[in-house]
N, C-alpha and C positions, 0 to 999 in steps of 0.2 A: 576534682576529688583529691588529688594529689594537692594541690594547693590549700585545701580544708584541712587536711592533715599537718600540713607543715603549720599553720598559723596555730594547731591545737596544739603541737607540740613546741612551738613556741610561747604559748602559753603558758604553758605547763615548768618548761625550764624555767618562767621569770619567776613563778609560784616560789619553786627550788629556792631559790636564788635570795628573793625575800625571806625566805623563812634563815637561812643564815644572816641574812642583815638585821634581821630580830634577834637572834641570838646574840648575835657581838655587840650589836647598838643596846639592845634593852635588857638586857641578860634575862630574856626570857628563854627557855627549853621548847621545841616544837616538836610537833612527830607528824610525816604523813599518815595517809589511811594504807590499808596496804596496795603495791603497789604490782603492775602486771609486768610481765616479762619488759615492754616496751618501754613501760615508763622508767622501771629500774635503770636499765639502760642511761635514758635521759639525766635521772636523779643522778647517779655515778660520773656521769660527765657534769654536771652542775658541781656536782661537790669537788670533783678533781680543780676546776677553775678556781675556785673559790682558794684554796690552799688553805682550811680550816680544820684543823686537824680531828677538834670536839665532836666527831658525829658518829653513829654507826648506822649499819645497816640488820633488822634483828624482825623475826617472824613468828617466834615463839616456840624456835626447836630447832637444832641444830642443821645446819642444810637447806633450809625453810628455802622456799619458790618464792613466793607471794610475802614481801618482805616489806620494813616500814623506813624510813627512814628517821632516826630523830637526831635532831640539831640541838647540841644545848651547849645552857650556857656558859661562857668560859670559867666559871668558877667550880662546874659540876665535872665531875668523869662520867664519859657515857658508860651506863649501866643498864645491862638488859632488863632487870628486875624494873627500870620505869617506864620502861615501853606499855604502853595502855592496850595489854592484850591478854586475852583470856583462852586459856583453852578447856574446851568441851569436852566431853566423853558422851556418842549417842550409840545406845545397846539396842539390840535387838535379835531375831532370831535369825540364828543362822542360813536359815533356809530361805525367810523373806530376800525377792529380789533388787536389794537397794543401793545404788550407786553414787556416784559420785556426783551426778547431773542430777539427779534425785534429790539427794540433799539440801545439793545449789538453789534450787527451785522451789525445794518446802523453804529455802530461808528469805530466798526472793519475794514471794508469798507472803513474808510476812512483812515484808515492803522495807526490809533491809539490804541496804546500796550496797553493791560488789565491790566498792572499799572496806566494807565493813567486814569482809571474809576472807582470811587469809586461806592457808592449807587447809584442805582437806581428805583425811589418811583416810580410805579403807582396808581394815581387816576383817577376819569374818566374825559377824555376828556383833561387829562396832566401828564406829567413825570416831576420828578424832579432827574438832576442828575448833580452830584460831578465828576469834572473833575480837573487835572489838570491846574494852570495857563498858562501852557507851548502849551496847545491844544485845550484852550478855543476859543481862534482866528478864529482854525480849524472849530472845530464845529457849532461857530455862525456864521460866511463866509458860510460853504460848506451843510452843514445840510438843506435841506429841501423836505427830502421825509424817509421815514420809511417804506420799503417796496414799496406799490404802493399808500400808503397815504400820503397825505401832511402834512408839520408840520411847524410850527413857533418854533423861539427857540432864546430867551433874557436872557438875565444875571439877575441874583437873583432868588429869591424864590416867592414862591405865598403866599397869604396870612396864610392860613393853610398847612402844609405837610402832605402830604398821607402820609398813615401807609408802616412802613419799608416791613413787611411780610404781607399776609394773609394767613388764616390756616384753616385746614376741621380737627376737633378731631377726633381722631383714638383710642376709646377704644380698649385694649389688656387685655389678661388675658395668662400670663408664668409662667413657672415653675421655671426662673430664668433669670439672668440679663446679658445672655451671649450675645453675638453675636448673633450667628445662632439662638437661642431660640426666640427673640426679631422681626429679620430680616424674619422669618418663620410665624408669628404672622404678622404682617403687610402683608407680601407680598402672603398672603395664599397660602402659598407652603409649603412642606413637613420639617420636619427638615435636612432632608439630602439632598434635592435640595437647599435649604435654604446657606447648609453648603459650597455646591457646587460652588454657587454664591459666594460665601468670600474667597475660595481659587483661584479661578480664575481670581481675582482683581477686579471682577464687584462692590462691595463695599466698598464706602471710611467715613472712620469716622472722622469727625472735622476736614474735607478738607484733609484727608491725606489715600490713600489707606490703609485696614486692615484685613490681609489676616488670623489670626489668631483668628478662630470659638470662642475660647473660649475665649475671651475679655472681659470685664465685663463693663457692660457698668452704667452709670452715667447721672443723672439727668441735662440737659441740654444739652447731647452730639446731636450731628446732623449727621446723620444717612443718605447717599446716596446711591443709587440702580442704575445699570446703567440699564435704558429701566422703570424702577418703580417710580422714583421720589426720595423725598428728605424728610425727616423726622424728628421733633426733639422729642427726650424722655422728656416731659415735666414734670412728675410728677407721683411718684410711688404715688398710692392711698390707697393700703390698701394691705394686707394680711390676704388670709385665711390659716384655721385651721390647711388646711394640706398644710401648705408654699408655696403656688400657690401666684403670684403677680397681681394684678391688676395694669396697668399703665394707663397713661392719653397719650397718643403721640399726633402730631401736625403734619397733608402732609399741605406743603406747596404746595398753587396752584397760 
């Protein structure tokens, strides 16, 4: 499994990697689809190698998660105006129960690939979501139920954007900043059920499976459980006398 992984994301970096050798060889402009927590990652380390200055990183709204990368060519300044992304505005009643996996799923459904979907905001009573310009068509044409709710869905933004995340604080109190310490603490389980869970794959760190208990984990990392939710270590708070840590964590709901 672990070995499936690496060769994917070897893949993946040489992908990177070519799309700069296009650039600087052909003076062509590339963009990925957007990209998840994990692959960002990768993409960032590819581009750091490369020493290419011509690239950005851009999702269709300031803060943006789910980001693209585009490489272009040395004669162009990167400009977020030509990143090939659209944003949606889908209304509906406030009262209908419609989420974020909801969305995902009506757009899934329409057999649009989760490159093709960057963020998306819920506020109430509307979603705002980042699509490619390749599937915009899709989605404004075919889009008009989310589940067994109705929806409208226009091109552009509304006047304000919902907030990217919401979060419920999860004070913790560890002994240290492992993995399993951390994941055992949140998910009030045992440390050796805890531990159980991270070898077994059920936890992925900063979008990428991490089956290794003793990880040390970092301020900012995002922490998933499969069946538990999703977590981010927001802020070691303090330490007491006898090296015990206090942190601040964030479940996203």
């Amino acid at each position: 499994m672990a070995f499936a992984a690496d060769r994917q994301d070897q893949a993946f970096t040489a992908h990177i990697l070519d799309l700069f050798t296009i650039a600087q060889q052909k003076y062509v402009t590339r963009f990925t689809g957007f990209l998840d927590m994990h692959q960002l990652a990768l993409a960032r380390r590819a581009a750091a190698s490369c020493a290419y200055p011509n690239h950005s990183f851009f999702g269709g709204h300031p803060g943006g998660e789910r980001v693209m990368l585009g490489v272009f060519a040395p004669y162009e300044e990167p400009d977020e105006a030509a990143f090939p992304i659209v944003p949606l505005t889908l209304t509906f009643r406030a009262e209908d129960p419609i989420g974020h996996r909801d969305i995902l799923g009506s757009l899934t459904g329409l057999e649009i690939r989760r490159e093709a979907v960057g963020d998306i905001l819920m506020g109430e009573g509307l979603a705002v979501c980042f699509v490619t310009n390749a599937v915009a068509p899709v989605v404004l044409n075919e889009l008009a139920k989310v589940g067994r709710c109705g929806v409208r869905v226009r091109e552009g933004l509304p006047g304000a954007l919902p907030a990217l995340h919401r979060y419920a604080d999860v004070p913790i109190n560890v002994s240290a900043l492992r993995l399993d310490c951390v994941a055992a603490a949140l998910l009030h389980l045992s440390r050796e059920k805890a531990a159980q869970a991270v070898r077994s794959g059920a936890v992925s760190l900063n979008g990428a499976p991490e089956q290794e208990v003793s990880h040390m984990l970092c301020e900012g990392d995002v922490l998933s459980v499969r069946g538990y939710g999703k977590y981010l270590v927001a802020q070691v708070l303090s330490e007491t006398k006898k090296g015990r840590l206090h942190l601040l964590c964030k479940k996203y709901v």
